[in-house]
C-alpha positions in Angstrom: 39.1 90.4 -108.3 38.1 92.5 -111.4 39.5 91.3 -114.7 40.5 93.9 -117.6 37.1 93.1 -119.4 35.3 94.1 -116.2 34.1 91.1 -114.9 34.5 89.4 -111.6 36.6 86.5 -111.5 37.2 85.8 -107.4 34.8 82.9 -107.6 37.5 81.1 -109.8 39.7 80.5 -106.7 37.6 78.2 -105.8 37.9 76.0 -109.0 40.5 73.2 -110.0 41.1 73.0 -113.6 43.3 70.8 -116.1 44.6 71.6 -119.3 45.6 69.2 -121.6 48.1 71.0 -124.3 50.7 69.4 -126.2 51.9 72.5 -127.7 54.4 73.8 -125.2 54.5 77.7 -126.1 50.5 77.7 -126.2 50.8 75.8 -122.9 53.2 78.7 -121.6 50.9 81.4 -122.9 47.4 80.1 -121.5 49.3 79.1 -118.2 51.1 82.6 -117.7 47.5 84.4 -118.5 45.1 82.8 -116.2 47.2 79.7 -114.0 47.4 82.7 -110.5 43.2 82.8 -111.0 42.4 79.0 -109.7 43.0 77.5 -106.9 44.8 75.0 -109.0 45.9 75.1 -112.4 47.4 71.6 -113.9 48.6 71.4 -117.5 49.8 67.8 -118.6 50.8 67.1 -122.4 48.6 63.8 -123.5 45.3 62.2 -123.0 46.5 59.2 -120.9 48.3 62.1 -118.4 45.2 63.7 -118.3 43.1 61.1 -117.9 45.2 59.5 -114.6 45.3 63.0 -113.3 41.8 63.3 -113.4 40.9 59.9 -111.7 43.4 61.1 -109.0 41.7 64.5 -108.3 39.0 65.0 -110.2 38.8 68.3 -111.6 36.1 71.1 -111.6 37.1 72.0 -115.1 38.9 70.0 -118.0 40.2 72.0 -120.7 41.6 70.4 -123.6 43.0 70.5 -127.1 41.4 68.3 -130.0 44.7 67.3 -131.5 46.3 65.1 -128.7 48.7 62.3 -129.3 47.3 58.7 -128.8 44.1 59.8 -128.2 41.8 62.9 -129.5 40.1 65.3 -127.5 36.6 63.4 -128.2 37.7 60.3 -127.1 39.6 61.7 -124.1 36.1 63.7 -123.4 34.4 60.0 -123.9 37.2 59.3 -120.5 36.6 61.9 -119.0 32.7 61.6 -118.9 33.0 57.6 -117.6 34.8 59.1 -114.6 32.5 62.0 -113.6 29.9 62.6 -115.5 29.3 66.1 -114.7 32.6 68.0 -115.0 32.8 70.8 -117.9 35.1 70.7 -120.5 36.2 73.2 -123.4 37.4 72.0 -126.4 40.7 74.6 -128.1 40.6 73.4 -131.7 41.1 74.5 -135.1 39.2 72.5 -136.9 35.2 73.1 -136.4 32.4 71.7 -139.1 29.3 70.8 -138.6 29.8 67.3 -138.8 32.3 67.7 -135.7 30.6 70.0 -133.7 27.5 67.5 -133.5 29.4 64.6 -132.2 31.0 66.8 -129.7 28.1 68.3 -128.0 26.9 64.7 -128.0 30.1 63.7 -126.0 29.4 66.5 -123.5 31.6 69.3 -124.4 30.5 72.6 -122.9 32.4 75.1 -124.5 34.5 75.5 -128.0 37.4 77.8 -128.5 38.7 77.8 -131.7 42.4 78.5 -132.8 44.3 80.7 -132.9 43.2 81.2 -129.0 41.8 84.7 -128.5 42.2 85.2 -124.6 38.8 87.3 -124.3 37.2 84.7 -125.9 38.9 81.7 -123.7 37.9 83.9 -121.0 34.4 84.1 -121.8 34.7 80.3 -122.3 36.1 79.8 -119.0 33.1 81.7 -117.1 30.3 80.4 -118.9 32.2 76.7 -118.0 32.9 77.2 -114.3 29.0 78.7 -114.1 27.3 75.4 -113.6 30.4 74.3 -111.4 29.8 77.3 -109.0 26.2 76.4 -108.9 26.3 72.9 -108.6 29.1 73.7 -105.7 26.2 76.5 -104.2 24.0 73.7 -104.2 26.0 70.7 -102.6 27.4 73.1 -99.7 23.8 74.1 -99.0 22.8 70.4 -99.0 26.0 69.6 -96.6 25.0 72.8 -94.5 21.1 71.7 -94.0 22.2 67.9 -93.4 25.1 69.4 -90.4 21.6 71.2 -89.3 19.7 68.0 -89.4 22.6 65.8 -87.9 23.0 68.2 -85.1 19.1 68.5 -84.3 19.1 64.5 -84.4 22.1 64.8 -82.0 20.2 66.9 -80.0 16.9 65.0 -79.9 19.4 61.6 -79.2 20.5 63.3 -76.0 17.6 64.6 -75.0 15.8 60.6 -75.7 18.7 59.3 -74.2 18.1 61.6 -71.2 14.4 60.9 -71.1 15.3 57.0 -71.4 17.8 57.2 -68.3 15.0 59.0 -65.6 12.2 56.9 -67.3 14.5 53.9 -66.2 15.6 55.6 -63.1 11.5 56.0 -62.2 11.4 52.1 -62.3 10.9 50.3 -59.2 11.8 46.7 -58.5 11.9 45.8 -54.8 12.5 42.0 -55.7 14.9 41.8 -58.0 16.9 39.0 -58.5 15.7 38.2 -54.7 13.4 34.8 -53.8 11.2 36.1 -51.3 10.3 33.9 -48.5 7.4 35.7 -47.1 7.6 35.9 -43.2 9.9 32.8 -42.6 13.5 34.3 -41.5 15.0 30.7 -42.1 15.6 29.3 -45.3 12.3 27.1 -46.6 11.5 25.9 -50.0 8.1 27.1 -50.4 8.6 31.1 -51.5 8.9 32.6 -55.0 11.0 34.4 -57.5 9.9 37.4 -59.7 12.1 37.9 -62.8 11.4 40.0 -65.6 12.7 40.5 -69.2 12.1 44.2 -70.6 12.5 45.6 -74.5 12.1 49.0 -75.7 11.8 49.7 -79.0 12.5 53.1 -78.8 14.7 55.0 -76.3 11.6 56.2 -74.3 8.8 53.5 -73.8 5.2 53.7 -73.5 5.9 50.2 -71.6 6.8 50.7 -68.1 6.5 48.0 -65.1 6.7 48.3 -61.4 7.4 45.8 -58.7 6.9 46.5 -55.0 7.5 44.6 -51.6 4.7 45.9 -50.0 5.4 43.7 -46.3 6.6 40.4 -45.3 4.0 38.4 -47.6 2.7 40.3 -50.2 4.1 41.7 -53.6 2.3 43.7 -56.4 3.5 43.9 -59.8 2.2 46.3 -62.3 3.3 46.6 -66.4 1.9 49.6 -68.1 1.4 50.2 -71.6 -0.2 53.6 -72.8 -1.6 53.6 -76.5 0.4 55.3 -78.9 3.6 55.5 -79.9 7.2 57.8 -79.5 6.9 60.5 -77.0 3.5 60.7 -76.2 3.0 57.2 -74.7 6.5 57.4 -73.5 5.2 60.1 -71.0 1.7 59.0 -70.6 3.4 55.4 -68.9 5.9 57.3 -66.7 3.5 59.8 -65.2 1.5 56.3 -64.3 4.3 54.6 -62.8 5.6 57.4 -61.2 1.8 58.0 -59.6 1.4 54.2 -59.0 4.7 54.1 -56.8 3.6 56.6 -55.0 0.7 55.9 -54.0 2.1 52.2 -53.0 4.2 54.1 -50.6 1.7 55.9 -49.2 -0.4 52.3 -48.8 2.2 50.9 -47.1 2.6 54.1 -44.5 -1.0 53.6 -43.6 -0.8 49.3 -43.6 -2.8 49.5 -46.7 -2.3 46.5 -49.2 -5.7 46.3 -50.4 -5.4 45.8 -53.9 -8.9 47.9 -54.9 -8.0 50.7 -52.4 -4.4 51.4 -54.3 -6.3 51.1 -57.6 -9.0 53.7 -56.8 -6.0 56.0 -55.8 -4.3 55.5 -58.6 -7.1 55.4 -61.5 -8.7 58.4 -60.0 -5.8 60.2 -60.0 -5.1 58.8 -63.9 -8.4 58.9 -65.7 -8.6 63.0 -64.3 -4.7 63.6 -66.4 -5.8 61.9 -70.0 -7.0 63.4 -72.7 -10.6 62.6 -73.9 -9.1 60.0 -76.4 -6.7 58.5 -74.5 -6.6 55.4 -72.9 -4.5 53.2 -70.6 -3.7 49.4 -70.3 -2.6 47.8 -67.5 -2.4 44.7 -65.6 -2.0 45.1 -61.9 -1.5 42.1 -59.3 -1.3 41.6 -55.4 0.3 38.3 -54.9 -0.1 37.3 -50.6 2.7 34.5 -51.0 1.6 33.2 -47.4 -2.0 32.7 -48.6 -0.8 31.9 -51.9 -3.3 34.0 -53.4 -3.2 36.4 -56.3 -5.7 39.4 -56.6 -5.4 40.9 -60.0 -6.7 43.8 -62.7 -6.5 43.4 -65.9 -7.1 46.4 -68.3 -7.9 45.6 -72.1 -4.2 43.6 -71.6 -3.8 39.5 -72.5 -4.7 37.1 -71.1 -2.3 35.7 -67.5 -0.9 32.5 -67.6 -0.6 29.7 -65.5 1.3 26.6 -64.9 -0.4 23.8 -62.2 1.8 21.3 -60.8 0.6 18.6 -63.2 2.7 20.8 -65.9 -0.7 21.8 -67.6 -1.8 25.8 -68.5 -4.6 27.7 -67.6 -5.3 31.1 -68.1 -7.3 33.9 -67.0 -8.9 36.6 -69.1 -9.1 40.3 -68.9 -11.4 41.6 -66.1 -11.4 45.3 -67.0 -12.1 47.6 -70.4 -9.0 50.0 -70.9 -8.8 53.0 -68.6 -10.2 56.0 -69.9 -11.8 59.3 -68.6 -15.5 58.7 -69.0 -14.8 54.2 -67.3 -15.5 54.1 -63.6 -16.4 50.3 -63.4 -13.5 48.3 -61.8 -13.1 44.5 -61.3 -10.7 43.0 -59.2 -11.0 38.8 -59.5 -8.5 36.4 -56.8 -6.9 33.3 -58.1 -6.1 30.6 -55.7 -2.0 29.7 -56.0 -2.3 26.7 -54.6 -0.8 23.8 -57.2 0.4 26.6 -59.0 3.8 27.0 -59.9 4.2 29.7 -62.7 2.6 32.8 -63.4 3.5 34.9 -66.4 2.1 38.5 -66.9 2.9 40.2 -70.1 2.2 43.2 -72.1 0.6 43.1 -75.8 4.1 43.3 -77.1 5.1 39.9 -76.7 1.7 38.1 -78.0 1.1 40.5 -81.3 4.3 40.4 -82.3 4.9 38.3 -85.7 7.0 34.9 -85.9 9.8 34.3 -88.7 7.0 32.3 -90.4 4.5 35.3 -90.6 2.2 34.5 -88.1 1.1 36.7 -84.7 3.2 35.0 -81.6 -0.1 34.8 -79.5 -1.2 30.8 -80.3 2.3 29.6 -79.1 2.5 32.0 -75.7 1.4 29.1 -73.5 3.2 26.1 -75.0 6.2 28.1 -74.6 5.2 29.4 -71.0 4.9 25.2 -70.1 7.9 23.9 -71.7 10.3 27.0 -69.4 11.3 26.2 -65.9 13.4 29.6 -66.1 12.7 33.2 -67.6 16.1 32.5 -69.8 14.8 29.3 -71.4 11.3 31.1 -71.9 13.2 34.1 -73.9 14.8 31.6 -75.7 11.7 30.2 -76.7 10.3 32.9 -77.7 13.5 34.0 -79.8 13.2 30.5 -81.8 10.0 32.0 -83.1 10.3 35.6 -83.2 13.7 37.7 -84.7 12.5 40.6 -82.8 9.4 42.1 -81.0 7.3 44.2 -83.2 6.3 46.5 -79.9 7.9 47.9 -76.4 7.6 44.4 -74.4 7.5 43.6 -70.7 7.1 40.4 -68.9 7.0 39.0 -65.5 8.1 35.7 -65.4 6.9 34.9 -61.1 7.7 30.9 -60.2 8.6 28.9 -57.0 12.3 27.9 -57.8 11.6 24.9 -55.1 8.9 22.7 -56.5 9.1 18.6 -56.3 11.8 18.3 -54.4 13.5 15.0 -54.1 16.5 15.0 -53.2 18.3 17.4 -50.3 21.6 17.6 -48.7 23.3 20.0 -47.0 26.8 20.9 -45.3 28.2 23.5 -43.2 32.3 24.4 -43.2 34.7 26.2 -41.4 36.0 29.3 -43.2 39.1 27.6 -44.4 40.6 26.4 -47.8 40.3 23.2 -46.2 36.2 24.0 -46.0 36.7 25.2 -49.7 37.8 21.9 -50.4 34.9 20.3 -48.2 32.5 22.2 -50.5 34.2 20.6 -53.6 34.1 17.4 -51.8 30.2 18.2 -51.5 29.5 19.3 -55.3 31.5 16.2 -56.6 29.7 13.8 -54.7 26.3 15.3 -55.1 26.4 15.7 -58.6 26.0 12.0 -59.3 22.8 11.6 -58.8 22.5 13.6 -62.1 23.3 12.5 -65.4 25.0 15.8 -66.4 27.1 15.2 -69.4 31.4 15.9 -68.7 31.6 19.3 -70.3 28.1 20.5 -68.5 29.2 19.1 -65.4 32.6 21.2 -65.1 31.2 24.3 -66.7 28.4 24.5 -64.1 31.3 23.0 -61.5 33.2 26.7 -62.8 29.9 28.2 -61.3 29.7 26.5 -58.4 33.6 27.5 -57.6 33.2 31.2 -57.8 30.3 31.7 -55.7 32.2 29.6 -52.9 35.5 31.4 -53.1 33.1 34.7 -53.1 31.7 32.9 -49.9 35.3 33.0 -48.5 36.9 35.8 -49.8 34.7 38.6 -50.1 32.1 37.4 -47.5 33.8 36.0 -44.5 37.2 36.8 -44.8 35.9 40.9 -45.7 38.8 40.9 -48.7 37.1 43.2 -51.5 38.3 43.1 -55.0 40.7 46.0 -54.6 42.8 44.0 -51.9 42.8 40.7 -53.8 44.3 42.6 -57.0 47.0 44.3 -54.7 47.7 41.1 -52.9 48.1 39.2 -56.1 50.3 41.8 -57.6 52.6 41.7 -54.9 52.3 38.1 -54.9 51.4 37.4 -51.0 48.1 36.7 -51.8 47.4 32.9 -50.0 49.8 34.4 -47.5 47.5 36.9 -46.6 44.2 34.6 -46.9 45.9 32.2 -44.3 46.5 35.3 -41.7 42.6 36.3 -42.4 41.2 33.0 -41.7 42.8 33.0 -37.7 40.3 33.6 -35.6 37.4 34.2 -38.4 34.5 31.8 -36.7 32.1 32.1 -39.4 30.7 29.5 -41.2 29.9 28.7 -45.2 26.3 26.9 -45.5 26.0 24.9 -49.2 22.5 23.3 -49.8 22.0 21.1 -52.9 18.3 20.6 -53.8 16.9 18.7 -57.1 13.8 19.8 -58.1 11.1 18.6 -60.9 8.5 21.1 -62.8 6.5 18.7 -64.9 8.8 17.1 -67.5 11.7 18.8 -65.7 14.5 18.2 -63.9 17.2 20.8 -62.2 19.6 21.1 -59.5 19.5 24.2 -56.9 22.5 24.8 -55.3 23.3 27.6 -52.9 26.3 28.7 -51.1 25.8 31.1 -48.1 28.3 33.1 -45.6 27.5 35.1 -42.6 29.5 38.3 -44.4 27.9 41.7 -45.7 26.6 40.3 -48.6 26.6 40.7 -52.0 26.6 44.8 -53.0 23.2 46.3 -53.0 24.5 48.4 -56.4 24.3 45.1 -58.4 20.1 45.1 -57.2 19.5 47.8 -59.8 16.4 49.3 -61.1 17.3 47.5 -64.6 15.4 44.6 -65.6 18.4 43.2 -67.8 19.9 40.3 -65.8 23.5 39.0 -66.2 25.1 41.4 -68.7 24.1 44.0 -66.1 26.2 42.8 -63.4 30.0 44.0 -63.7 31.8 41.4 -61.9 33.9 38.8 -64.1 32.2 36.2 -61.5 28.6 36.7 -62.1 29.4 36.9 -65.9 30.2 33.4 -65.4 27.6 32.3 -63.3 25.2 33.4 -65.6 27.1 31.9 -68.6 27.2 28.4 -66.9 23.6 28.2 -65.3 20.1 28.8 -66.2 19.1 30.6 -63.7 20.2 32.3 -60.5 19.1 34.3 -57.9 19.8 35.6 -54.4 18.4 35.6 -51.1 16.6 38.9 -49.8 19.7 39.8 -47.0 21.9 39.1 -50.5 24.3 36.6 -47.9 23.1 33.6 -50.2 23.7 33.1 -54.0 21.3 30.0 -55.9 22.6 28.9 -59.3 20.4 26.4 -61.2 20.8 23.6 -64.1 18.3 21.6 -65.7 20.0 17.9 -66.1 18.4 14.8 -67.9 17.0 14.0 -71.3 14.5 17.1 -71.1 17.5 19.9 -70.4 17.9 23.2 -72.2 
């Protein structure tokens, strides 16, 4: 759009302006010359107008006449400024001295048109105004354009993490989770082990990574990796070394190979051949042979292992290996005797460097906090008294015997019936006095206790899956329908109560066990969260109400836990 002077004025669409004009014909006049050139043209007839006009939409351009009832064009310019400081304004007066024209260019007026108005000369006004607005307006736009590049190439790279994060999570492999392995012994015995572990990332993708394999009836390995560096790089550097490890686990195990220097030369050889010339690798690799109670481990430039004796004392054992690099051949693999062990914990350097809310590293309180946690959840809790958050990608295996000191043992065995259900009640109640839980513990952890026996009988013997229960409820035939299931089902529930002591500890084991399909091999995972993993409004309370639990390996029997007496959590 070409004015009658020759210049360009299409850019003015663009702008917002407000005229404050108490004179109604020059109003009329300024309006009918240039109010079609803006994308909005306001005209209001005093300062205060002007001024709530403004704060409503702020303008791109405030013109305004000096003589204004109430208030002057300076002091509505002073307004005007306190509200954006940025926006032009031109001053229409008749009445220009020196004196004047100081104290307005030290308000912030832009431009001065002097009365009578020339139109030419407003015009010229107008476009020397609305110059810096265009620019300014260039500017922002091209600021909002590069950040909708940056947003979307952020968006981009969080998919692409969050990708990488799922398969790196996907590649983890944890044969024993939530599962107390018994070794070889197909009935129930006290003597076998649990392997829990607690996992942080810092980032989406993790240069820790861990690995936990079955590899027969008695033995176990364990592996946490953690490649130096950070971001990307040591993200992939870990999951190309878990990915190889696993493999070559499964191909030990084809060939009835669980020597733990033969998997290692496998692996390392392969390893040390794919890093670059300054690269290195820590890790700390263990073979645990539950039925000689024996652990073989290697230990690469990673902390010290921990572990508990029965007398409730720590001892550790130190790093037997520099890091892994490509020019390091040497490999040491040392055996610790389990016996009068109870605990082991195996950690990366994330946990120990990290720094405490009183400024100090973590490391010096690792074993005192190891000692005084029966359970992996009273260990994190630990932990989280003195530390707000891990400085570093963190992994931990937290391996115990759930059975240790046992003292008192009872057992029962009932029908599939809600008279058994009632037997099993019967059987908690009366139990339960030999502890000295307070009333409030004692019911929550009764809550527990309750849900993994009506599992027992619903979902395990009686074969009713949560689908069916909802439908039966909803059509309100629900204990009609559990009577009809319970004819002629001959299987039996099995509850053992145990109470156990781990040096200053005390805790009850209770299990409940049917003879159904057992417990849904989609809640076994490859994550290494526990409870808030598990989708079931059952095992949310469970884990709420105990401080521990755990399965058997055929997932038939639950085990919920509770530390009772003076020295509980």
């Amino acid at each position: 759009m070409i004015d009658k002077y020759g210049v360009d004025e299409s850019f003015l669409k663009t702008i917002t302006l407000l005229y404050v004009e108490d004179d109604e014909d020059m109003c009329l006049s300024v309006q009918k010359r240039f109010g079609d050139k803006f994308a909005k043209f306001t005209v209001v007839s005093d300062a205060e107008a002007g001024l709530e006009e403004f704060a409503r939409e702020h303008y791109d351009l405030v013109m305004t006449d000096y003589f204004l009832p109430k208030m002057n064009g300076l002091a509505f310019t002073r307004e005007i400024r306190a509200i954006k400081s940025n926006t032009p304004v031109i001053m229409v007066t008749g009445h220009i001295d020196m004196e004047f024209l100081v104290a307005a260019i030290n308000m912030g007026v832009t431009q001065f048109v002097a009365k009578p108005v020339q139109f030419k000369i407003l015009n010229n006004a107008i476009m020397n105004a609305v110059e810096r607005v265009v620019i300014d307006n260039l500017r922002r736009k091209a600021k909002e354009q590069e950040f909708e590049l940056l947003q979307l190439k952020e968006d981009r790279n969080a998919f692409h993490q969050e990708f990488a994060m799922r398969k790196e999570r996907h590649l983890i492999r944890n044969d024993l989770y939530m599962r107390y392995f018994s070794a070889d012994k197909k009935d129930f015995s006290t003597d076998g082990w649990n392997i829990d572990i607690f996992y942080e990332s810092k980032e989406l993708v993790s240069g820790d990574i861990y690995s936990c394999r079955r590899l027969d009836d008695d033995n176990a390995a364990v592996i946490i990796i953690d490649a130096m560096g950070k971001g990307v790089s040591a993200a992939v550097t870990s999951t190309i070394a878990v990915v190889v490890f696993n493999y070559f686990v499964d191909l030990s195990m084809a060939e009835g190979i669980t020597d733990l220097r033969l998997v290692l030369d496998r692996f390392l050889r392969f390893m040390k051949n794919n890093l670059l010339d300054d690269e290195i690798l820590c890790l700390t690799l263990a073979r645990f042979n539950f039925k000689e109670e024996k652990m073989w481990y290697a230990a690469f430039s990673m902390p010290r292992i921990c572990l508990e004796t029965s007398d409730g004392s720590v001892m550790t054992v130190p790093c037997n290996n520099l890091p892994i690099m490509k020019f390091v051949d040497d490999i040491n693999v040392n055996c610790v005797d389990l016996k009068g062990i109870t605990k082991v914990l195996i950690y990366s350097d994330g946990l120990v460097e990290s720094s405490t809310k009183d400024g100090v590293i973590y490391s010096p309180f690792v074993e005192e906090d190891f000692r005084h946690s029966p359970f992996i959840k009273n260990f994190e809790s630990c932990v989280r008294r003195r530390v707000a958050e891990f400085d570093d990608d963190t992994s931990i295996f937290f391996i115990r015997r759930p059975f240790t000191d046992v003292f008192y043992r009872r057992e029962i065995e009932v029908e599939t019936s809600f008279e058994g259900i009632e037997r099993l009640e019967d059987f908690f109640n009366s139990n339960m006095a030999v502890c000295d839980l307070d009333n409030t513990s004692h019911e929550c952890f009764g809550a527990a206790f309750s849900e993994i026996a009506m599992n027992a009988y619903e979902h395990g013997n009686l074969d009713i899956d949560g689908n069916l229960k909802h439908r039966y409820i909803e059509e309100n035939i629900y204990e009609e329908k559990l009577l009809e299931a319970e004819v002629g089902c001959d299987k039996k529930i099995v509850s053992r109560f145990i109470c156990c002591k781990n040096g200053q500890y005390r805790y009850i084991v209770i299990s409940v066990r049917d003879e159904g399909k057992g417990y849904p091999l989609n809640m076994f995972g490859n994550n290494v969260s526990v409870s808030t993993k598990f989708s079931g409004r059952g095992l949310k309370i469970i884990s709420h109400y105990t401080d521990d639990f755990f399965f058997s390996e055929d997932r038939r029997e639950i085990f919920i836990v509770k530390l009772f007496g003076d020295n509980a959590i």
